[in-house]
C-alpha positions in Angstrom: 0.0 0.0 0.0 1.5 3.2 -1.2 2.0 6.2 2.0 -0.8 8.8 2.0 -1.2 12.1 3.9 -3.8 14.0 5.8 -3.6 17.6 4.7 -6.6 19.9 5.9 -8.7 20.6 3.5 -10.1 24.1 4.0 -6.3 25.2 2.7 -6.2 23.0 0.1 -5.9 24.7 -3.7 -9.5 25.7 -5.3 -8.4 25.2 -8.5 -6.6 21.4 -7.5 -10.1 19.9 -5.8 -12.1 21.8 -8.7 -10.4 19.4 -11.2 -10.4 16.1 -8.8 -14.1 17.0 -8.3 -14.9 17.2 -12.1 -12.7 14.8 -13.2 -14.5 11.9 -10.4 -17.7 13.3 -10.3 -20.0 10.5 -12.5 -17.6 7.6 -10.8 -18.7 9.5 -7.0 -21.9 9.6 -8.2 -22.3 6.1 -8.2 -21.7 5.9 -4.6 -22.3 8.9 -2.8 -25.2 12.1 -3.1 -24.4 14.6 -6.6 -23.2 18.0 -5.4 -25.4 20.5 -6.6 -24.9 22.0 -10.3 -23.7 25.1 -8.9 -20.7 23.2 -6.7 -18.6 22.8 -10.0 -17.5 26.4 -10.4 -14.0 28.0 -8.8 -16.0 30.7 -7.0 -18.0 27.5 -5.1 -15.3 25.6 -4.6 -13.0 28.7 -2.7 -16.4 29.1 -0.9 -16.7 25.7 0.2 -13.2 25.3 1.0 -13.4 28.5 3.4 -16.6 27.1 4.9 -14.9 23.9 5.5 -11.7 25.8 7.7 -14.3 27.4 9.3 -16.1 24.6 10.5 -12.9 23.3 11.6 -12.0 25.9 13.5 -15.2 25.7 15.0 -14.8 21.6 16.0 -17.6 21.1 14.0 -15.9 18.6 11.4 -12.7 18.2 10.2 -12.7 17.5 6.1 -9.1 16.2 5.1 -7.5 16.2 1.5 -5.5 12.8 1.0 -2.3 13.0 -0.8 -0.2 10.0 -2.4 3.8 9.4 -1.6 4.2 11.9 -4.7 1.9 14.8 -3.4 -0.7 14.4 -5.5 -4.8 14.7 -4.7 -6.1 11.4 -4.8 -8.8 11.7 -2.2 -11.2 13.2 0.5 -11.8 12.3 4.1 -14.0 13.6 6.3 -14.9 13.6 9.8 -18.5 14.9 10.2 -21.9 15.6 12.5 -19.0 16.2 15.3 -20.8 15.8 18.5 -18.3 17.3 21.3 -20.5 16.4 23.8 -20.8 13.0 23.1 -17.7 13.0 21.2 -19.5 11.2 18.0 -18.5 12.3 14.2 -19.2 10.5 11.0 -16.6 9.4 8.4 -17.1 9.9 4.9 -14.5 9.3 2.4 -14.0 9.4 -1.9 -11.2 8.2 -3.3 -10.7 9.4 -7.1 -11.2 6.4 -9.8 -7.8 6.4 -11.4 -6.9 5.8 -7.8 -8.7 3.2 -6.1 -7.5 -0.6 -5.7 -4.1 0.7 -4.4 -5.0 0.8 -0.7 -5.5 4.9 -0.2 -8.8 4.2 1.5 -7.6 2.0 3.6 -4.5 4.2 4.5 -7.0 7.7 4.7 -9.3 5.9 7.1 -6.9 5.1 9.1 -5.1 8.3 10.0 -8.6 10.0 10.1 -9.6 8.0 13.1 -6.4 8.3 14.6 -6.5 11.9 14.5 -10.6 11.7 15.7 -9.6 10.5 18.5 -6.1 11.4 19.7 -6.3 15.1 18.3 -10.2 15.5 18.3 -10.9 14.2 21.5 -13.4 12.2 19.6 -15.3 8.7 21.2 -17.1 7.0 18.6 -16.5 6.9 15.0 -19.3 5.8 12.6 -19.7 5.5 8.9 -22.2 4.0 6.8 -22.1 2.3 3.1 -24.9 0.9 0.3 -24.2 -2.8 0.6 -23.0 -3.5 -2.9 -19.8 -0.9 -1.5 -17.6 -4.3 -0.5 -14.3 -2.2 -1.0 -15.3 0.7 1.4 -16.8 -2.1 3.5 -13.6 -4.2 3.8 -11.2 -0.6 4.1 -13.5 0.1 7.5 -12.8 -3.5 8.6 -9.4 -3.5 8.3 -9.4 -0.4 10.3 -10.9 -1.7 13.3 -14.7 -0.9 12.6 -17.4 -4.0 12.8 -20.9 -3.8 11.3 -23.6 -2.4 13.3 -26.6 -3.4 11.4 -28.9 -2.3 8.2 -30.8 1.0 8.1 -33.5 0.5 5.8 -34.0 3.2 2.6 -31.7 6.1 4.5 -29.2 6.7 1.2 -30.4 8.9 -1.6 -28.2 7.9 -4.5 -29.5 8.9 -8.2 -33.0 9.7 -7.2 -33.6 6.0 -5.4 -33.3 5.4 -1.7 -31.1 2.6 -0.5 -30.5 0.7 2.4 -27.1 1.3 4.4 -24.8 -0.7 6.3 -23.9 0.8 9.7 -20.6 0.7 10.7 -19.0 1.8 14.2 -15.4 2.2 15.8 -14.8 3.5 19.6 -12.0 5.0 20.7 -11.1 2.7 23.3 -11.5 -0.6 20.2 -8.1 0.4 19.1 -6.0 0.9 22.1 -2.6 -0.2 22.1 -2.0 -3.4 23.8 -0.6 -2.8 27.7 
């Protein structure tokens, strides 16, 4: 599996995630919710970018850009719904097409929890995936989450609702052992 890095994504290059974002956006698509028409423009993009420091510096979700060994924008990673009182977030993730199958899920998932936790002061980590999604399934596996159950019809993806698969992580599922 090739090294990725965590870089935050509200200081990220407009320009950079407007090209990831049009050059992935039928394969996201597939799996996640479209962006709104008006998201693919370089005014929306420096827009959401700035809305996405801000939330961070408000401890209200911390969205990551993932970079490969070479530096190069292969990915998003997003801790979400940050609860600090319950310490409870929600980890979304996209992985660009001409990327995927070389482990950078995996990888991003990884140092996103570790960060939730020992940086965020987070407790709980969930995330949840359409059941045909093995590959996102297995990455959140590897990385100490188990399956929580099914939510039935709770994923809008191209104008169909979907079931979801539930999956969870606590802070205290990964601890080293003593």
């Amino acid at each position: 599996m090739d090294d990725v890095t965590l870089h935050p994504a509200g200081r990220g290059d407009p320009a950079e995630l407007l090209d990831f974002e049009v050059e992935n956006r039928s394969y996201f698509e597939a799996w996640l919710s479209p962006r709104p028409e008006g998201y693919y423009s370089l005014d929306a993009v420096r827009a959401a970018l700035a809305d996405l420091d801000s939330a961070w510096e408000a401890g209200e979700s911390f969205c990551y850009l993932v970079r490969d060994a070479e530096g190069g924008l292969v990915g998003r990673v997003n801790l979400t719904g940050v609860d600090s009182g319950l310490g409870d977030a929600e980890i979304g993730y996209r992985i660009g097409e001409r990327h995927t199958g070389r482990g950078h899920a995996t990888a991003a998932i990884g140092l996103a929890v570790r960060d939730g936790f020992s940086v965020h002061g987070l407790r709980r980590i969930e995330a949840l995936t359409v059941p045909s999604n093995i590959g996102s399934q297995l990455a959140l596996v590897r990385n100490g989450f188990s399956f929580e159950g099914r939510l039935r019809a709770v994923l809008p993806l191209a104008g169909t609702w979907h079931d979801g698969l539930l999956f969870g992580v606590l802070a205290g599922d990964l601890a080293e052992p003593g």
